[in-house]
FIKE-542486 format. One record per residue: residue in one letter; x, y, z of N, C-alpha, C in turn; residue number from 1. Coordinates in pm, whole numbers, plus 50000, padded with zeros to 5 digits. Each point is the difference from the previous one (the first is absolute). Example, Ala and Ser with C-alpha at 12.3 -4.5 7.8 and 13.67 -1.06 7.14 Angstrom:
# residues 2
{A; {51319; 49431; 50780}; {49911; 50119; 50000}; {50090; 50120; 50000}; 1}
{S; {49965; 50105; 49928}; {50082; 50119; 50006}; {49923; 50109; 50073}; 2}
//
This chain:
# residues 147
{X; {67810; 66719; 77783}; {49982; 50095; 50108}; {50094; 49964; 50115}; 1}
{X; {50069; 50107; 50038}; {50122; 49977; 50122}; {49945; 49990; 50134}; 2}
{X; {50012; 49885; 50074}; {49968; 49983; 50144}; {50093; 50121; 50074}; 3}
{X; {50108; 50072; 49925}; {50116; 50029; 50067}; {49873; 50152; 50095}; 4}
{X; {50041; 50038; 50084}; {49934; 50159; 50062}; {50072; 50094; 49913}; 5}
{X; {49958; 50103; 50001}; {50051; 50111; 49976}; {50116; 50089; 50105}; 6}
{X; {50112; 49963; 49920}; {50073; 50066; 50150}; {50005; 50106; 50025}; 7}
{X; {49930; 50080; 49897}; {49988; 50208; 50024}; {49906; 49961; 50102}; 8}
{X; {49868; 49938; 49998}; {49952; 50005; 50062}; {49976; 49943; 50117}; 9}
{X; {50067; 49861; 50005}; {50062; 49939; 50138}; {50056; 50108; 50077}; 10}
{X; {50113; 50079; 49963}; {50076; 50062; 50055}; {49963; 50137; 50066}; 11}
{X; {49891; 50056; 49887}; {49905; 50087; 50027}; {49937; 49947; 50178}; 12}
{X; {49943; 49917; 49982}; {49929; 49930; 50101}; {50014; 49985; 50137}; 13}
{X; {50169; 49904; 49972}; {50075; 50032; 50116}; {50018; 50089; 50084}; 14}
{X; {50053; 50117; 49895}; {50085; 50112; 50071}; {49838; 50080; 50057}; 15}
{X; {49843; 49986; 49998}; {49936; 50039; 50037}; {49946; 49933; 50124}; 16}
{X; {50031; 49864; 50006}; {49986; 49933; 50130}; {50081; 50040; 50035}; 17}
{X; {50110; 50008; 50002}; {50132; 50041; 50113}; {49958; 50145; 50059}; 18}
{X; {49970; 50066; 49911}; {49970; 50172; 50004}; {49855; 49976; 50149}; 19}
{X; {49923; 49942; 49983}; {49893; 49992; 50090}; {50009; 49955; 50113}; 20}
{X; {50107; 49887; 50006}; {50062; 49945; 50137}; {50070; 50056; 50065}; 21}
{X; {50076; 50095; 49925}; {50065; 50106; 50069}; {49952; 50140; 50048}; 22}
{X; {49892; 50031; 49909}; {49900; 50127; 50082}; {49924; 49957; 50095}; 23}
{X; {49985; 49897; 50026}; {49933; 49912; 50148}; {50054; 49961; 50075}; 24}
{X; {50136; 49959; 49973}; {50092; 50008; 50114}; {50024; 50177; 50003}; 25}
{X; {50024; 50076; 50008}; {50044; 50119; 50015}; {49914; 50073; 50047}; 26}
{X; {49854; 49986; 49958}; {49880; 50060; 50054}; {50013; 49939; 50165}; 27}
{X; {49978; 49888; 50017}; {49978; 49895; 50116}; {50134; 50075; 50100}; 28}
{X; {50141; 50038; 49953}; {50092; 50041; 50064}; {49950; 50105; 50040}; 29}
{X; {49938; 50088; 49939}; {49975; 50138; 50026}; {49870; 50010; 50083}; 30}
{X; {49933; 49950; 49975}; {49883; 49988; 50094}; {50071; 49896; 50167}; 31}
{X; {50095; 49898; 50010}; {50030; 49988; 50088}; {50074; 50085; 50112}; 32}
{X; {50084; 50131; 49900}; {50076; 50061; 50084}; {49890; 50121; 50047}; 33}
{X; {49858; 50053; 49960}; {49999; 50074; 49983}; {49862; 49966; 50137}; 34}
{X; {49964; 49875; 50034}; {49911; 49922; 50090}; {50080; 49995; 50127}; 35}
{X; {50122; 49964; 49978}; {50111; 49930; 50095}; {49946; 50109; 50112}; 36}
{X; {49995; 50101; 50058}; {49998; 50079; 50139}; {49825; 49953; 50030}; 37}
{X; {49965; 49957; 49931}; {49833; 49955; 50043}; {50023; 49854; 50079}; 38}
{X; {50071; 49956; 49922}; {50002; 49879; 50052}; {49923; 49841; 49919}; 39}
{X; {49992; 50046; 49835}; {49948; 49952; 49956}; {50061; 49978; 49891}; 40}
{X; {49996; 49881; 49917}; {50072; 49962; 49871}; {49884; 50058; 49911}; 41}
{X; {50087; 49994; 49865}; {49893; 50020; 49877}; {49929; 49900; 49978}; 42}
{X; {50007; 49881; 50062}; {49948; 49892; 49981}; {49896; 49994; 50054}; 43}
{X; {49997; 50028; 50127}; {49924; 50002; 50100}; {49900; 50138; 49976}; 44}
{X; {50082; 50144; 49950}; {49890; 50082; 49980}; {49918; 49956; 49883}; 45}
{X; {50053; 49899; 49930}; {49885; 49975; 49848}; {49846; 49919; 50108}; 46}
{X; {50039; 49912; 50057}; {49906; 49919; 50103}; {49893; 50058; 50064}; 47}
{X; {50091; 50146; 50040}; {49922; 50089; 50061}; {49888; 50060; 49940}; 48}
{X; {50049; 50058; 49904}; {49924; 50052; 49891}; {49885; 49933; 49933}; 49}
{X; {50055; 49913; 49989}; {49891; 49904; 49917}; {49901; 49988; 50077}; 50}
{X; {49991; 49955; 50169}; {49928; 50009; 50109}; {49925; 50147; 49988}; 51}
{X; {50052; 50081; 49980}; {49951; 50092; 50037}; {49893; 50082; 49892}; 52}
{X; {50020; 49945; 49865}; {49919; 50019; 49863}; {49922; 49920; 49973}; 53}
{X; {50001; 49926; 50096}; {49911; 49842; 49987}; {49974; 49936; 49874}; 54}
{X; {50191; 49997; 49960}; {49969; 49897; 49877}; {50038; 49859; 50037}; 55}
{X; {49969; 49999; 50133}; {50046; 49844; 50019}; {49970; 50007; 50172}; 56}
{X; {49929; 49889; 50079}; {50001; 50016; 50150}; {50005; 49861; 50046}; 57}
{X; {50089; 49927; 49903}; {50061; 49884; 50036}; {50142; 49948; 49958}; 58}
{X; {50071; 49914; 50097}; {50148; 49921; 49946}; {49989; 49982; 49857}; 59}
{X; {49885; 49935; 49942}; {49999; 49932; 49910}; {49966; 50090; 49884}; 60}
{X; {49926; 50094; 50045}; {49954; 50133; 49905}; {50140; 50095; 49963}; 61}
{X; {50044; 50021; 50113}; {50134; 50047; 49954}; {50112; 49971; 49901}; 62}
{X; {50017; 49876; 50072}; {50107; 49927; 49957}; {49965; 50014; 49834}; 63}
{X; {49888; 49971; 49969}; {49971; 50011; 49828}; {50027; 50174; 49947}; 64}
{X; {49956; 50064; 50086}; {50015; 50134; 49948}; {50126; 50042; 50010}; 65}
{X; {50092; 49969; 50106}; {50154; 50048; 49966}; {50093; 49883; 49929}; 66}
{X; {49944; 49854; 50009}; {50100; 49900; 49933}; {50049; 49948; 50066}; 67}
{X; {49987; 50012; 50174}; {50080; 49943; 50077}; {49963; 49851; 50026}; 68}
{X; {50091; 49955; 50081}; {49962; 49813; 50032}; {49935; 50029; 50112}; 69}
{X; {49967; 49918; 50056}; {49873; 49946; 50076}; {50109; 50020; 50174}; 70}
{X; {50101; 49899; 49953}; {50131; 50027; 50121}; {50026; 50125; 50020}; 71}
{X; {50033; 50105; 49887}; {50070; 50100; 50035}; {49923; 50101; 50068}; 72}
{X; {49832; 50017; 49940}; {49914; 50067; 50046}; {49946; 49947; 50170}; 73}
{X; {50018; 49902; 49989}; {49990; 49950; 50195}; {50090; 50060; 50090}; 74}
{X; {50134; 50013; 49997}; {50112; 50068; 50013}; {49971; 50182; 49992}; 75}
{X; {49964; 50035; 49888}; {50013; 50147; 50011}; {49849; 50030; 50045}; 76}
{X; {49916; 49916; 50036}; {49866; 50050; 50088}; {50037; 49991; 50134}; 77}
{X; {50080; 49870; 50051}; {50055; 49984; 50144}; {50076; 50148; 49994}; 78}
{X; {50077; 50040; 49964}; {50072; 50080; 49995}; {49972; 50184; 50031}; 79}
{X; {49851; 49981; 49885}; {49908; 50116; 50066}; {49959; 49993; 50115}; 80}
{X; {49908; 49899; 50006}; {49933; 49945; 50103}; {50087; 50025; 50150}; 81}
{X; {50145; 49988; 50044}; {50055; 50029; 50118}; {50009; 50153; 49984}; 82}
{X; {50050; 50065; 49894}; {49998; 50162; 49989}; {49884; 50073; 50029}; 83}
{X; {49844; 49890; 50041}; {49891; 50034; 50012}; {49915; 50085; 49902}; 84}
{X; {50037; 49987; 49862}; {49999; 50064; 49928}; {49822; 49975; 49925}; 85}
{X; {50036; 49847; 49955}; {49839; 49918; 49975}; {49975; 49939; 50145}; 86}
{X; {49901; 49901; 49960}; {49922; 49897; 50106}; {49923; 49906; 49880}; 87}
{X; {50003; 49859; 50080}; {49944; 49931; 49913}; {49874; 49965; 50036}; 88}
{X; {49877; 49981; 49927}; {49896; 49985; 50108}; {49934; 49893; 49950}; 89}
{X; {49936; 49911; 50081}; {49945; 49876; 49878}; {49846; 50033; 49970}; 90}
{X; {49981; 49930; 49855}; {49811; 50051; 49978}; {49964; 49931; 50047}; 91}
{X; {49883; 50019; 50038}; {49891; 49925; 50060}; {49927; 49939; 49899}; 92}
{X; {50019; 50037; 49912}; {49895; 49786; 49926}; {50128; 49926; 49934}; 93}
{X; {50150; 50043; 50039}; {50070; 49937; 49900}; {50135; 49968; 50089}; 94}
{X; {49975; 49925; 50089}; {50127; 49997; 50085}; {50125; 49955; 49982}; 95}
{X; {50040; 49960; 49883}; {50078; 49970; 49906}; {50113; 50091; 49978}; 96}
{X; {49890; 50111; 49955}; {50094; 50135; 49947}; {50000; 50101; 50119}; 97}
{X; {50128; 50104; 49978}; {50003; 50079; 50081}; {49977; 50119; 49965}; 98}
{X; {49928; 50097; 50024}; {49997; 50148; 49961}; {50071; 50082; 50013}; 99}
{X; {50134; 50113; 49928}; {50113; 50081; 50006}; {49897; 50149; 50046}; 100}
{X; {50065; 50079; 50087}; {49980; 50149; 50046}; {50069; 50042; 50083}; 101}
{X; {50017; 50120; 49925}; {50100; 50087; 50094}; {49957; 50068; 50095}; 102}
{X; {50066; 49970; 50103}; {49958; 50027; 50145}; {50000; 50183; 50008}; 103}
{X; {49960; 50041; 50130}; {49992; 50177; 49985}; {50175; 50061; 50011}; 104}
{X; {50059; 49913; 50028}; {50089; 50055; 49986}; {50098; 49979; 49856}; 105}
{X; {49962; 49917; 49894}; {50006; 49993; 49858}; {49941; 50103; 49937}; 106}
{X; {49872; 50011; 50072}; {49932; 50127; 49883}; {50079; 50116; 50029}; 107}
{X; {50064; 50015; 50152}; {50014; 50146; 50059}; {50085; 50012; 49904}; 108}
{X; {50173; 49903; 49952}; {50120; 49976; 49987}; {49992; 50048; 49816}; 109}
{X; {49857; 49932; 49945}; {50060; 49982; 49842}; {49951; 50144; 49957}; 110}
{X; {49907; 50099; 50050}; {50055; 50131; 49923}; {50145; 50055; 49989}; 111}
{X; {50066; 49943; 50046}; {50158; 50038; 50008}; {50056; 49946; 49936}; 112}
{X; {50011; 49843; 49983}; {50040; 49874; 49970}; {49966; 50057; 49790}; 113}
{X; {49856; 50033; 49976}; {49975; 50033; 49863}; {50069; 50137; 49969}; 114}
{X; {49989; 50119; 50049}; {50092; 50130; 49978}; {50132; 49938; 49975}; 115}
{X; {50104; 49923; 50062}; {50126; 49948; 49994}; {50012; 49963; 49859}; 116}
{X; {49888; 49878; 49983}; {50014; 49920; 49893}; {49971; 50091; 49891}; 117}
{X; {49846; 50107; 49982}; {50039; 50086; 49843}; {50076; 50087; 50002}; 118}
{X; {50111; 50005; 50078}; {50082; 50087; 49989}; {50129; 49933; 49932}; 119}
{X; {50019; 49908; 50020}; {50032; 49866; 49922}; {49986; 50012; 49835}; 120}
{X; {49828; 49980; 50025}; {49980; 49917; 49891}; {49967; 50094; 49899}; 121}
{X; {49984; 50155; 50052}; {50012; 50094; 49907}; {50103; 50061; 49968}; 122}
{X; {50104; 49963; 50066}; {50156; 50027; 49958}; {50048; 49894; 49885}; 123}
{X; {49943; 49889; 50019}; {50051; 49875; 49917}; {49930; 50014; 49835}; 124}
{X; {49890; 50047; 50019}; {49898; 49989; 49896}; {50007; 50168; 49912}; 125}
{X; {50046; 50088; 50099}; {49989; 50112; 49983}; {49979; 50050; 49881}; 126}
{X; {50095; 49991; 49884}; {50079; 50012; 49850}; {49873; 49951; 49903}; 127}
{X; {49884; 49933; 50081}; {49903; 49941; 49880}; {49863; 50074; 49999}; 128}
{X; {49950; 50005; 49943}; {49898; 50096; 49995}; {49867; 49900; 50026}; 129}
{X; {49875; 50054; 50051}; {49895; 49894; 49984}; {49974; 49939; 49861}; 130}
{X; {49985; 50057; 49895}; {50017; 49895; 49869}; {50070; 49887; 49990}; 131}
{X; {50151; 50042; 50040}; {50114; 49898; 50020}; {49980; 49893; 50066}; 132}
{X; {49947; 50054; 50117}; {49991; 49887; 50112}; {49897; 49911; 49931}; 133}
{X; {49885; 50037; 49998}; {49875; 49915; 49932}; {50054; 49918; 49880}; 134}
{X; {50029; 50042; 49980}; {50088; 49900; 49852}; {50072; 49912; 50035}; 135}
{X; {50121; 50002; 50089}; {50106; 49941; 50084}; {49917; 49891; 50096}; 136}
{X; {49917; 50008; 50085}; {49895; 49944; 50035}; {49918; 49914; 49880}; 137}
{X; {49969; 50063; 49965}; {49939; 49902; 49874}; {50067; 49875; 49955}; 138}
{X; {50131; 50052; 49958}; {50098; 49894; 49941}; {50016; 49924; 50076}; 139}
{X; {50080; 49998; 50148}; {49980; 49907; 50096}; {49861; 49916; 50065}; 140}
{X; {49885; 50018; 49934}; {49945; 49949; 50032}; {49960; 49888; 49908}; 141}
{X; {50022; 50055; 49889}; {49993; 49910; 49867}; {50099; 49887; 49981}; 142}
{X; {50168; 50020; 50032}; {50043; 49935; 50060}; {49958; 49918; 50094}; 143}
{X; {49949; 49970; 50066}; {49991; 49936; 50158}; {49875; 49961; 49952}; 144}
{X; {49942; 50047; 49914}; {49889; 49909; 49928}; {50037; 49865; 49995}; 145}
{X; {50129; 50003; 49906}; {50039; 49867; 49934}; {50063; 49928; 50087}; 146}
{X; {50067; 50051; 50081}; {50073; 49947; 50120}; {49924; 49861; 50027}; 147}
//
């Protein structure tokens, strides 16, 4: 039995990581140019968002849900945080941690901030149908299973 890989399918592989790094860089471009008059990165609108769906209302909650480091997410909360965008607030039985929310002028900002972005992200995605997507989704998740 050959230790060797399969290079159809190495190659297969590759050219599908490359393919994904590059629709995320290109998405991320397009969502930056398309934020830029708000005053907000795509980076920063993912932060937002997430805040605002409450799949995460901490540094540390985040940081797992988008992948970011611990540094970079301190940085792009300071970053909201002067745009007055969040506020950090500390809990009261856990003074340790800090609590993420977007201030009234975040909530006023991200109905705009989200129209921008699916206008985006339904231009980017457009070509796939909900079957497609669910499937496409699927696979990447199965992926990132093994990850």
């Amino acid at each position: 039995m050959s230790t060797q890989p399969d290079q159809t399918t190495y190659e297969q592989r590759a050219r599908v990581g490359r393919l994904i790094t590059r629709g995320q860089s290109e998405l991320v471009q397009a969502l930056d140019k398309a934020l830029e008059s708000f005053g907000v990165t795509a980076a920063q609108y993912v932060i937002l968002s997430t805040l605002r769906t409450g799949r995460g209302d901490t540094a540390a909650q985040i940081c797992k849900e988008i992948s970011y480091t611990p540094g970079a997410m301190t940085r792009m909360l300071d970053r909201l945080e002067q745009k007055q965008l969040i506020r950090r607030l500390p809990y009261a039985d856990n003074r340790r941690s800090v609590k993420l929310e977007l201030t009234g002028e975040g909530r006023e900002k991200f109905p705009e901030l989200l129209a921008a972005a699916t206008t985006v992200i339904d231009s980017f995605f457009g070509d796939l149908g909900a079957d497609e997507l669910r499937q496409f989704e699927t696979l990447l998740e199965k992926m990132l299973r093994r990850a």
